[in-house]
C-alpha positions in Angstrom: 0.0 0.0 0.0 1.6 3.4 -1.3 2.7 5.9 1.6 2.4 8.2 -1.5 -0.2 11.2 -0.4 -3.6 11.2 -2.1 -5.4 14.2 -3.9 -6.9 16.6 -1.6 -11.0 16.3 -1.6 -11.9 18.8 -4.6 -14.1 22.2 -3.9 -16.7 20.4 -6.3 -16.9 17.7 -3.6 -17.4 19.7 -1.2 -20.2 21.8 -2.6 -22.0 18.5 -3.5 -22.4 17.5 -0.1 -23.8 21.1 1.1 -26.5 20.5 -1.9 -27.0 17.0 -0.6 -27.2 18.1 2.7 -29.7 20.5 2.0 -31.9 18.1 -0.3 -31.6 15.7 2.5 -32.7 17.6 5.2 -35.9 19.0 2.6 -36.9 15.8 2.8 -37.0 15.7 6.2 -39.3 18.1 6.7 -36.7 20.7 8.0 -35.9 24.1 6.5 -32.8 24.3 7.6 -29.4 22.4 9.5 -26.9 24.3 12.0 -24.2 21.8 11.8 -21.7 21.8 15.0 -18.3 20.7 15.3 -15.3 21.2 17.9 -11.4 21.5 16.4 -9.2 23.1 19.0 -6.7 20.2 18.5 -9.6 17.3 19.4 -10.0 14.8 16.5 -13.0 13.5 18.2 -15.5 15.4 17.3 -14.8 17.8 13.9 -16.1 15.7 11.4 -19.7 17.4 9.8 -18.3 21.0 10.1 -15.0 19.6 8.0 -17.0 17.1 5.9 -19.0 20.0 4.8 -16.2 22.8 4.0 -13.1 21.7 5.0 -12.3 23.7 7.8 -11.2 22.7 11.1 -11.0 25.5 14.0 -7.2 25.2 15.5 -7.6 27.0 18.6 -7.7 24.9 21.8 -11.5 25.0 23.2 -12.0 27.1 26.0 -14.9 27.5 28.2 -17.4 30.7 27.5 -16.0 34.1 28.9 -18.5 36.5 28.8 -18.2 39.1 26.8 -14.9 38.1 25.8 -15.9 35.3 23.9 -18.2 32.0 23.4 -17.7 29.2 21.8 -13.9 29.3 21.1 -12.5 26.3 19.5 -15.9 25.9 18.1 -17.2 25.9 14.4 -20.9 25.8 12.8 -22.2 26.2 9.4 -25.6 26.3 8.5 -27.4 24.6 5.8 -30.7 26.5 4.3 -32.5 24.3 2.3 -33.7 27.4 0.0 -30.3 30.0 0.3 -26.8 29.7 0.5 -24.7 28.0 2.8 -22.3 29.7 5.4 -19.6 28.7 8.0 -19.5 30.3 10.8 -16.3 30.5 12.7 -14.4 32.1 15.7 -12.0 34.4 14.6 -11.0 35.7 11.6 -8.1 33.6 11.0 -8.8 30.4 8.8 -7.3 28.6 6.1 -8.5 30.7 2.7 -6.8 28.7 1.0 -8.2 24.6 2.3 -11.7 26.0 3.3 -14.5 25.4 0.4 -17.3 27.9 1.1 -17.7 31.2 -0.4 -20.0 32.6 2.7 -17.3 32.9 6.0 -18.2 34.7 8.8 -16.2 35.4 12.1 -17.4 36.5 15.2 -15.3 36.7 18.8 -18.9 35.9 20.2 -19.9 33.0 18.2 -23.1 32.2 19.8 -24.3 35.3 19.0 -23.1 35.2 15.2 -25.1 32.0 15.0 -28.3 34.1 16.4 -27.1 36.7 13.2 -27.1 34.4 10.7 -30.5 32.4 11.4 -32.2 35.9 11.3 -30.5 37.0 8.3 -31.2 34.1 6.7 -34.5 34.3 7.5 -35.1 31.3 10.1 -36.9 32.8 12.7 -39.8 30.2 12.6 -37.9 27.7 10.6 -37.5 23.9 11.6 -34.2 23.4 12.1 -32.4 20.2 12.6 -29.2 20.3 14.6 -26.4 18.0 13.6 -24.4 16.8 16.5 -26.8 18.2 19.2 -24.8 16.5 21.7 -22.1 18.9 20.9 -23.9 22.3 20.8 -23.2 24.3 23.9 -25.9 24.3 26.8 -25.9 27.8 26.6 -25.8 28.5 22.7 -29.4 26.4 23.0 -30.8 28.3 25.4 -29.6 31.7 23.3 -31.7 29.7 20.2 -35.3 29.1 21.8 -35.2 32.9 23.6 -34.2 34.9 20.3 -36.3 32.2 18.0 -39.5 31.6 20.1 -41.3 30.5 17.3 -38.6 28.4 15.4 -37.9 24.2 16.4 -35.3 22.9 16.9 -35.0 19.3 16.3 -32.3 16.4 15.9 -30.7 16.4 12.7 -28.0 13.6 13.4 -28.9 11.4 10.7 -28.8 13.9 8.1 -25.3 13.9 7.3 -25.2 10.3 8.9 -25.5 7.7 6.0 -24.0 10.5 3.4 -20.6 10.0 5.6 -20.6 6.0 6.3 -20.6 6.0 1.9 -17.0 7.2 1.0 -16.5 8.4 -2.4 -13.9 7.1 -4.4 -11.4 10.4 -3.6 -12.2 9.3 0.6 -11.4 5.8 -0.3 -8.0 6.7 -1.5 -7.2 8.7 2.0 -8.7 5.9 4.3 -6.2 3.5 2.3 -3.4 6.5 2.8 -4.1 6.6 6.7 -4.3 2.9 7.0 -0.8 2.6 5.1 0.5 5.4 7.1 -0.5 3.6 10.8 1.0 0.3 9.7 4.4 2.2 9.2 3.9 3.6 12.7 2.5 0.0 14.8 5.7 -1.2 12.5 8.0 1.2 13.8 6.9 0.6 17.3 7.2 -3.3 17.3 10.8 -3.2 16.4 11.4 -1.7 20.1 9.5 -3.6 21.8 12.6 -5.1 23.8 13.3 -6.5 27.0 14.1 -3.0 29.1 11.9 -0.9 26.9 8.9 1.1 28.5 5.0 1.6 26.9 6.7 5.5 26.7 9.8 4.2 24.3 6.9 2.6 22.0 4.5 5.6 22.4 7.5 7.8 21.5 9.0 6.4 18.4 5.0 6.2 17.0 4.6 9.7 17.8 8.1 10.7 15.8 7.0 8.3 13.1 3.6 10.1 12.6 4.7 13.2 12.6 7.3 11.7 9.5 4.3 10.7 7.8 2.0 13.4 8.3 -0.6 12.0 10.6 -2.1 13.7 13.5 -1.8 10.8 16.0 -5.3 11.3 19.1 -3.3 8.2 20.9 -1.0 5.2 21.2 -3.3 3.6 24.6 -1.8 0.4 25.5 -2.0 -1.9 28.3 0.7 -4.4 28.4 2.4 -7.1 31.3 1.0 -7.5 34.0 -2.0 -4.9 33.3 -2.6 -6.7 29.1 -5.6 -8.1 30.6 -7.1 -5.1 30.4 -8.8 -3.3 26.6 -6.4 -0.2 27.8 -4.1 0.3 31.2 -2.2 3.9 31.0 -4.3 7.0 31.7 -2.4 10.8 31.8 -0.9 9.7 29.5 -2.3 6.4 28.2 0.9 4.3 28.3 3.3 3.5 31.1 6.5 5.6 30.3 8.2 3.6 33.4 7.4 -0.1 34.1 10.0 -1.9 31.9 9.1 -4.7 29.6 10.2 -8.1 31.1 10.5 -11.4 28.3 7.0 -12.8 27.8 5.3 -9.5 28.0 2.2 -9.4 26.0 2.0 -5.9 24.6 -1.4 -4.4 22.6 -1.3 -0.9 21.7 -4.4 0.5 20.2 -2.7 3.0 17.1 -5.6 5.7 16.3 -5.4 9.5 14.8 -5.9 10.9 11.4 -4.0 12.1 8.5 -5.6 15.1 7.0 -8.8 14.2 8.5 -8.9 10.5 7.7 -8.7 7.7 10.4 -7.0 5.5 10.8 -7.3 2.9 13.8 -6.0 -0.8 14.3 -4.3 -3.1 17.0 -2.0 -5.6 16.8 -0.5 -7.6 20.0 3.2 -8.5 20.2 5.6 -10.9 23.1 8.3 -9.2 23.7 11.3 -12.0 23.0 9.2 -13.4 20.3 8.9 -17.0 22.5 4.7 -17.0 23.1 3.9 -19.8 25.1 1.1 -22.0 24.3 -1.3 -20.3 26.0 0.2 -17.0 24.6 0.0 -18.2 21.6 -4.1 -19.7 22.1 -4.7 -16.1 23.1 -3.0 -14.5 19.7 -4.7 -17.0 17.8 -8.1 -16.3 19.1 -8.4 -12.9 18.5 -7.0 -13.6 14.9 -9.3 -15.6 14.1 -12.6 -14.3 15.7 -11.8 -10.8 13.9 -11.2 -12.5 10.3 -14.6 -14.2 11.2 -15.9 -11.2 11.3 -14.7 -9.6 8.1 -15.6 -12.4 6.1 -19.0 -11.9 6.4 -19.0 -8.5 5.8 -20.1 -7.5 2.1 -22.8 -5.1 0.1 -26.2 -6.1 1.3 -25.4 -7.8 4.7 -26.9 -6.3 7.6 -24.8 -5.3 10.5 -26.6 -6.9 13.2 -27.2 -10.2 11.1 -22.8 -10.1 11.4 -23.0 -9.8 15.0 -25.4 -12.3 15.5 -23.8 -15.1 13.8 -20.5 -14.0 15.2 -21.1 -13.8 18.7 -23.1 -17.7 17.7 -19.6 -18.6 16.4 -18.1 -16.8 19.6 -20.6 -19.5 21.5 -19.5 -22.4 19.4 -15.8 -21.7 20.3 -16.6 -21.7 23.8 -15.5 -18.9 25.0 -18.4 -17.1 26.5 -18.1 -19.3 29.4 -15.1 -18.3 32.1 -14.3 -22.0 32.8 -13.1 -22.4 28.8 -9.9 -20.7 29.3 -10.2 -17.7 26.4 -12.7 -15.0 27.0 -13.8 -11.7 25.7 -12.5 -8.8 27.7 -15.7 -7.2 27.6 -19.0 -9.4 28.1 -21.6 -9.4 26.6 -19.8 -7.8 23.7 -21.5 -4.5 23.0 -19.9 -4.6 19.5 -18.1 -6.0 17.0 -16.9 -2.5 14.8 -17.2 0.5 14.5 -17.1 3.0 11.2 -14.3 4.9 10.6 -13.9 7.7 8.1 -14.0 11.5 9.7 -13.7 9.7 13.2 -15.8 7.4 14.7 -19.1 6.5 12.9 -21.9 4.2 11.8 -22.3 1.8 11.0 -22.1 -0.1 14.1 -21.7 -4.2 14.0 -23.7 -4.3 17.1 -27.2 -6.1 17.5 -29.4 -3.7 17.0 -28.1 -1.7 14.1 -30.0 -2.5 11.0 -27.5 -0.5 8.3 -27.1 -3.0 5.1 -23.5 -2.9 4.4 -22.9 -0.7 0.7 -19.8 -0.7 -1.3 -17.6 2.6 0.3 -18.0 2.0 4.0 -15.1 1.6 6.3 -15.1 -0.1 9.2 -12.8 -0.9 12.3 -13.7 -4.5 13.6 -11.6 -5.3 16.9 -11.4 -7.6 20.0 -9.9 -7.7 23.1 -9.5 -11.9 24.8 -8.0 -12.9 27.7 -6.9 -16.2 29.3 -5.4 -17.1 32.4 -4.7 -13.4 33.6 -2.9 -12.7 30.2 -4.4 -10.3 27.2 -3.8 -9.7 23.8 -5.6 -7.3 21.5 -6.3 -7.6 17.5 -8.4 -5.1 14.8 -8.4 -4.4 11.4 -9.6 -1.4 9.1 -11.6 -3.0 6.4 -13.4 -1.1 3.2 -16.4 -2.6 1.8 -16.0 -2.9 -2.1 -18.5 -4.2 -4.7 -17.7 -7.9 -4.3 -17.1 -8.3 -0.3 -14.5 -6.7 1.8 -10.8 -5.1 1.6 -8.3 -5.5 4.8 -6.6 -1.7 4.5 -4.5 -3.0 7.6 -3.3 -6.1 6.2 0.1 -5.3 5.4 1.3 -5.1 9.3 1.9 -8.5 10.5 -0.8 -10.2 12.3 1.8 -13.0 14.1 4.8 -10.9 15.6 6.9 -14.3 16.2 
């Protein structure tokens, strides 16, 4: 897989999914979206804003400072379904050259440049949806329903929902670019994972190889020795910069960021000295082999939760959703099987109640944590639907480390 980078997303693009947007949310019944994002260095949560225009606010968020300034590290643009679109941003300091929107507008105060640019758009007794209500500010709500008496405001989250899970063949390229780019980095880490060596010695040399590459890494959260039993160990930061690897070690780091925007997300699981034991190498096995389960069912027209149905049945048939079998999920009942992965996490969900049929151009992580006799390991792979069944975008790191 080519560490070459891939086309930026074109302003075309970009303007098709604001006229999609719109047409979807027409359909809806709504007259109008206000779709909120947070930047300020997070990569958790600034997908619709930069799916929509390609912006991302780079300030760190900050909490409101009346009059000083609200919603700092923030970003909105709203979506008429009859007008034109604008972003709405908090300072007047943005990339002109990335951002894809002719209509900008900067405010200190960006609550109340929200409240500007309903009215002026004319949304006073609109229907609104609100995409990523669980984002919006408290207090940015409570601004809405006192200036707009008369206007609703409704959830909007599935409006951009489904148009997202469907990459288009230019996001296709930069989910394979991201994948290629986090096997160089879980690489890169392996070959230090020595007797003497720290989780910190790993977590460093993957933060100096993604910063080679380009990639903006959110973590490297591992658990490893005596703690692998568990999906992650470290917290402030998420690794242990100062309990030295012993020979035997299981190690599992969970390798997850972006590169310009796109995710990438996959674990593999590793012995320092390269000598598993049998029940080591059980454990490895296991999670190998439950995740490749997984992914061969996936395809166009399979249903999510008919995956996770027959796979936690297969789970059953292995034995090991009872304790006194020896290998065990590290979470149970499994809540899920994968996740989507594109502008973060997304649908769909391998879970048992998601219903989403599986189309050619969605991306999903599928992962798994086992244990077995007070030991852990750790395995997931980023895996693109395509017209004729599935595509492992992870599969060039090794799966067996020995």
């Amino acid at each position: 897989m080519s560490l070459e980078k891939p086309p930026s997303i074109t302003r075309n693009e970009f303007e098709q999914r604001r006229k999609q947007a719109a047409e979807d949310a027409s359909a809806r019944g709504l007259d109008a979206l206000l779709v909120w994002s947070v930047g300020g260095s997070r990569v958790d949560s600034f997908a619709d804003v930069f799916y929509l225009t390609n912006h991302y606010s780079t300030e760190s968020r900050c909490h409101d400072v009346r009059p000083l300034m609200t919603g700092f590290g923030h970003a909105a643009v709203v979506v008429p379904v009859d007008g034109e679109p604008a972003l709405l941003v908090h300072k007047p300091d943005w990339r002109t050259d990335l951002v894809a929107i002719d209509e900008v507008e900067s405010d200190h105060d960006l609550y109340r440049l929200v409240v500007a640019s309903l009215r002026a758009k004319g949304l006073e007794r609109a229907r609104i949806g609100l995409v990523r209500e669980d984002f919006v500010p408290l207090p940015l709500y409570r601004e809405l329903c006192e200036e707009f008496p008369e206007a609703e405001f409704v959830s909007g989250g599935d409006v951009l929902e489904h148009r997202r899970m469907v990459k288009s063949p230019a996001e296709i390229k930069h989910m394979r670019h991201a994948s290629a780019v986090s096997v160089e980095i879980m690489n890169a880490m392996f070959a230090a994972a020595e007797v003497g060596n720290t989780d910190g010695d790993l977590a460093t040399i993957g933060f100096k190889r993604a910063t080679e590459l380009g990639a903006t890494p959110w973590d490297f959260a591992m658990a490893s020795g005596p703690h692998s039993t568990h999906v992650w160990w470290g917290r402030l930061p998420s690794f242990d910069a100062k309990r030295k690897y012993a020979k035997g070690d299981i190690i599992h780091p969970d390798v997850y960021g972006c590169v310009d925007g796109y995710f990438y997300d996959f674990v593999r699981s590793i012995i320092v000295g390269r000598s598993p034991t049998d029940d080591q190498l059980a454990l490895v096995e296991a999670g190998i082999s439950l995740i490749h389960h997984v992914c061969e069912q996936i395809g166009p027209g399979v249903r999510a939760s008919d995956i996770y149905e027959s796979s936690i049945a297969w789970i059953g048939e292995q034995g090991w959703l009872d304790e006194s079998s020896g290998v065990t999920p590290t979470m149970t009942p499994l809540p899920f099987l994968a996740h989507g992965i594109g502008l973060g996490w997304e649908g769909p969900w391998i879970s048992a109640d998601n219903e989403t049929t599986f189309e050619p151009g969605m991306t999903v992580a599928v992962e798994t944590t086992l244990s077995l006799n007070g030991e852990g390991s750790g395995y997931e792979e980023t895996v693109l639907v395509t017209d004729d069944g599935y595509e492992i975008m992870t599969a060039a790191c090794p799966a067996r480390w020995w």
